[in-house]
TORKOL-4160 file (C-alpha; in steps of 0.2 Angstrom, whole numbers, padded with zeros to 4 digits, m for minus):
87
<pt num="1" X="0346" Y="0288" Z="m1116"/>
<pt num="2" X="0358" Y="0272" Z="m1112"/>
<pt num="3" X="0377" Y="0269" Z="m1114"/>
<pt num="4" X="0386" Y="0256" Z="m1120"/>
<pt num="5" X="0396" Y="0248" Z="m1106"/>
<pt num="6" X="0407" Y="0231" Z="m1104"/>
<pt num="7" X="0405" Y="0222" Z="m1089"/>
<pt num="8" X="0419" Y="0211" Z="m1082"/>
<pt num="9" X="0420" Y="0199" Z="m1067"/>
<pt num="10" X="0434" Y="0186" Z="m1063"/>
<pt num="11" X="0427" Y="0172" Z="m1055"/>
<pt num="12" X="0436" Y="0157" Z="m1048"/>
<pt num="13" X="0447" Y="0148" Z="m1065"/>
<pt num="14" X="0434" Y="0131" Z="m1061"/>
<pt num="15" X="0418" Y="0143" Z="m1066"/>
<pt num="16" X="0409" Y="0134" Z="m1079"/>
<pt num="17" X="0394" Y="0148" Z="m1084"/>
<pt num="18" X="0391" Y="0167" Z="m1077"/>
<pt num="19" X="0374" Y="0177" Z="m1079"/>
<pt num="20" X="0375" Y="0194" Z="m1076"/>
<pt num="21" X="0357" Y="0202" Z="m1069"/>
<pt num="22" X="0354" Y="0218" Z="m1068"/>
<pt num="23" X="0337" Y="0229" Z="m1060"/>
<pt num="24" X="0340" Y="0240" Z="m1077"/>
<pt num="25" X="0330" Y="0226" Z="m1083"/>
<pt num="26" X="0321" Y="0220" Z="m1069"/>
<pt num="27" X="0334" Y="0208" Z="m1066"/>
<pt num="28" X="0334" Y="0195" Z="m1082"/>
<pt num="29" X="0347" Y="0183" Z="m1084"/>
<pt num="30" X="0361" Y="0187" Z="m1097"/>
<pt num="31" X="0375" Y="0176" Z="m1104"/>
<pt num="32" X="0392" Y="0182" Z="m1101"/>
<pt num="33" X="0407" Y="0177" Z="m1111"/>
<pt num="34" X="0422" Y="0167" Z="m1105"/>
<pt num="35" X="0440" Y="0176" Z="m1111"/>
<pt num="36" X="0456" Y="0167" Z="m1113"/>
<pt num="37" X="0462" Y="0174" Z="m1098"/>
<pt num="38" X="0450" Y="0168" Z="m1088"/>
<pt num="39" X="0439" Y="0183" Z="m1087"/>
<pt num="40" X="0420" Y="0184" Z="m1091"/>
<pt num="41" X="0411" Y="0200" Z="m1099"/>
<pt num="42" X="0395" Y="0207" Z="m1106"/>
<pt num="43" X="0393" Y="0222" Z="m1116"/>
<pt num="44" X="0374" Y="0228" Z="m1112"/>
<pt num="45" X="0367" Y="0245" Z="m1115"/>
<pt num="46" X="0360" Y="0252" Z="m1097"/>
<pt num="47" X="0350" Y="0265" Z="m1097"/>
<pt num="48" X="0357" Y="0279" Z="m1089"/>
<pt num="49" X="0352" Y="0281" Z="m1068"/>
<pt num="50" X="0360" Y="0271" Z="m1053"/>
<pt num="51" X="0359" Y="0252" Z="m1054"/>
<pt num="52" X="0360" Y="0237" Z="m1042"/>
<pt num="53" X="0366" Y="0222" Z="m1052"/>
<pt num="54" X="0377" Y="0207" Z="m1048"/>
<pt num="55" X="0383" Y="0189" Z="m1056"/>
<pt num="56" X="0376" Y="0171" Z="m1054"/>
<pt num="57" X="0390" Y="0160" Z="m1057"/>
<pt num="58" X="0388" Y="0142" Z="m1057"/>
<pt num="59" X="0371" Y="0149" Z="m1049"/>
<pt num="60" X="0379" Y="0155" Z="m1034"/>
<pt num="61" X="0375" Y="0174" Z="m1032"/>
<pt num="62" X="0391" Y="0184" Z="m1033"/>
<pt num="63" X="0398" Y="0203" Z="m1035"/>
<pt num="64" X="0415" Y="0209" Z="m1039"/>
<pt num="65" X="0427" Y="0224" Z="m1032"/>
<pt num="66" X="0427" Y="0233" Z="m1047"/>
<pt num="67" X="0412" Y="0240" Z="m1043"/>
<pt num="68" X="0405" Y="0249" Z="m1027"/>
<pt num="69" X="0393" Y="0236" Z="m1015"/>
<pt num="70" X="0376" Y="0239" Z="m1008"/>
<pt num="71" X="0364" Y="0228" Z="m0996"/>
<pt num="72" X="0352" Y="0220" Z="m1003"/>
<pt num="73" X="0334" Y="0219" Z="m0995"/>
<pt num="74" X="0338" Y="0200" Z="m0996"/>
<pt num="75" X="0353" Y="0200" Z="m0984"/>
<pt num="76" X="0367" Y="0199" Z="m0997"/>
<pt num="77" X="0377" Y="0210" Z="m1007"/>
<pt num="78" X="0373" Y="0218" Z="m1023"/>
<pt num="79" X="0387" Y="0228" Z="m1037"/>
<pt num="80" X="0380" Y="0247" Z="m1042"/>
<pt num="81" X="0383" Y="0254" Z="m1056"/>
<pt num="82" X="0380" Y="0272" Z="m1062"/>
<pt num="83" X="0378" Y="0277" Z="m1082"/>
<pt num="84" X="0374" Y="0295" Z="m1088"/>
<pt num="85" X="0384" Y="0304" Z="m1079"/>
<pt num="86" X="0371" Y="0304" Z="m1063"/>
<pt num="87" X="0376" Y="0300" Z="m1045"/>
């Protein structure tokens, strides 16, 4: 099973492209959307479990505070996200 879900980072307003990659789907690129006000977003069907995900914007590896951060086994940070109802 998988829910819909709309993902939404606010990077600096000079930003120019933002990819959303996710280990729901061993981490593949994704193009976000720019908004009016400056906002990028993606809606993406995750299947439900506990993800680690995060942004490449301008192709500099990112996360956002909207969502909760974890290490990475690389030395940076990563975004989890949790579908399903699991913990």
């Amino acid at each position: 099973m998988a829910d819909m879900i709309t993902i939404v980072v606010v990077p600096d307003s000079t930003t120019k492209t933002v990819i959303l990659k996710g280990e729901w789907d061993n981490w593949s690129e994704i193009s976000m959307k720019r908004k009016k006000d400056g906002s990028w977003y993606v809606r993406k069907k995750i299947p439900h479990g506990s993800w680690q995900f995060g942004f490449l914007c301008d192709g500099i590896w990112s996360t956002t505070p909207e969502y909760s951060a974890v290490s990475s086994p690389f030395g940076t940070e990563n975004n989890r996200i949790t579908t399903g109802g699991e913990s």
